[in-house]
Structures are given as C-alpha cells and as structure tokens.
N, C-alpha and C positions, 0 to 999 in steps of 0.2 A: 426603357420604360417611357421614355419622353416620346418616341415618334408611335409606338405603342397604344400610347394618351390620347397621342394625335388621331390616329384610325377610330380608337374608340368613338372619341367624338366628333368626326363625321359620319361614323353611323347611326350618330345619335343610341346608340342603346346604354351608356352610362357603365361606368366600373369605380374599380378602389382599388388601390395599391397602395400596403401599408409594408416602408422598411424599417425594420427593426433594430434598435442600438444592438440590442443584446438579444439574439436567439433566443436564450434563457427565458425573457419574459411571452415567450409564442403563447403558453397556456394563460397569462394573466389576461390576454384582449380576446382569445381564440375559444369559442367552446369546444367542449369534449366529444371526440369525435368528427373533426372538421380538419381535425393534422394530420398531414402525410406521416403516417407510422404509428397513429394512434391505434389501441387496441381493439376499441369498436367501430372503425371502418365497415363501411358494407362490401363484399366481396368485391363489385362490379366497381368502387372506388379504388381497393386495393390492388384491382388488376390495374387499372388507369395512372394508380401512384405509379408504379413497376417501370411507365413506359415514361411517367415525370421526371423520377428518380433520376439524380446525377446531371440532371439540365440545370444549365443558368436560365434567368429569364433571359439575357443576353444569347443564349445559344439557340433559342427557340427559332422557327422559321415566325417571321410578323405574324403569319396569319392563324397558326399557333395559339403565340401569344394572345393575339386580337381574342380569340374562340375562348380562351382560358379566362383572361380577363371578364368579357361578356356574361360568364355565368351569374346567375345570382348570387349575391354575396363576394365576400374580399378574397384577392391576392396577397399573401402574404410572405415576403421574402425575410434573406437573411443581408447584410450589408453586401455578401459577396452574389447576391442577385441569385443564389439557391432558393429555390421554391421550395416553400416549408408548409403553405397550406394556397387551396383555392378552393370560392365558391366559398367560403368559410362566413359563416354567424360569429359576428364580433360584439361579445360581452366585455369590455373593456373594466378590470374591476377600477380605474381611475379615471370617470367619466368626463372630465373638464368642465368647463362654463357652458350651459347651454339659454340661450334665449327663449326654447322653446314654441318656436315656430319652425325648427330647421325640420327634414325628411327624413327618416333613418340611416340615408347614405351618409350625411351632412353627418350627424349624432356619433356614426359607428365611426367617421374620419376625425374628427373630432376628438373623442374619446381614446383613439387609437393614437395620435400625435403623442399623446403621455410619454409612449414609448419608443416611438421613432418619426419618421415622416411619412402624413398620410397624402398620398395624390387623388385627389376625387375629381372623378368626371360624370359629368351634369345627363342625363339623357338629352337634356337640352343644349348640351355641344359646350357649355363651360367647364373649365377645369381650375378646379383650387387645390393649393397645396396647405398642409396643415403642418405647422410644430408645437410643440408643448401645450398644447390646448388651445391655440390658437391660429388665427387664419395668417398666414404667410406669407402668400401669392396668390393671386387671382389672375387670370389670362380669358 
C-alpha cells in the first residue's frame, strides 16, 4: 500500500485506501452495491471482480494496483490486504469530527478510520493517514 501511495501521488490523481479491523463492518462504511460479491453488481463489475477475486493488494503488479487505486472512490481491504471492494462510495454510518471545510476524500477517510485505517492521498501529491477519527500522520 505504501510504495502504491507513493505512485499515486506523483501522479497526482489522488486515492483512499481504507484497512478494515474486522471484515465484518465492509457494509457499515461501503454502500450497497460497491462490494466485490454484492448482489447488485453490474455485470461488467462482476466480470472485473472474477479476475480481483483471490489477489492481495500485495500480489497485485504496481501498476495494477496504481489503475485500481486511481478509480473514483475507495479501496477497501481486509487486514490480510484481500481486496474486498474498489472504486467504492463510502457511507460511513460513524462519521467522526468533521470541521467542515475538508473534501469528500478528507470526510469519506475520516469517517472510514471508525473502522480501521484510512490512507488518503491528496491529488495534490499529499498523503494522510487516518485512525479512529482522527488525523494520524501526515507526509
């Protein structure tokens, strides 16, 4: 995830990667429909899961990863770096402290820390880590 982070941002185009304590809570931050094995998948996701299915992020080639990462919306593993959704709209139902001036990315990282650690990377080439609602690290 970390040298991953890194490409993202120097291409500047921004991601999120949220690791999860517990599998378990995938649907509490993830909407319906954005999980690898959800029911209303679109066909052309389901064919896409098929060829995720069974990769770590870790096993992925970088560039991969990088392409997967890049979509709109979050990566979301399991502790053992199984990819459990991508591209995913994160409805966090335990939203944390917000200031409200952060950007959706900021919000949906944010939010997501509830449940594990969120990594957010800036289109503008910064990366912050987030835990339990809170900022963590900044690089």
């Amino acid at each position: 995830i970390y040298r991953t982070s890194l490409d993202i941002s120097f291409r500047r185009s921004g991601g999120l990667f949220v690791i999860l304590h517990n599998r378990k809570d995938l649907h509490e931050i993830v909407r319906e429909g954005d999980a690898i094995r959800d029911q209303s998948r679109s066909r052309t996701d389901v064919d896409f899961d098929e060829v995720i299915r069974g990769h770590k992020m870790q096993s992925l080639p970088r560039a991969v990863a990088v392409e997967l990462a890049s979509l709109d919306g979050a990566v979301v593993l399991a502790n053992s770096g199984e990819i459990l959704a991508y591209g995913a709209v994160l409805q966090p139902r335990k939203r944390g402290k917000l200031k409200g001036s952060e950007g959706s990315r900021t919000k949906a990282a944010i939010g997501a820390s509830n449940y594990g650690l969120a990594v957010k990377i800036s289109s503008d080439g910064d990366m912050t880590i987030y835990f339990a609602g809170q900022e963590f690290f900044n690089i």
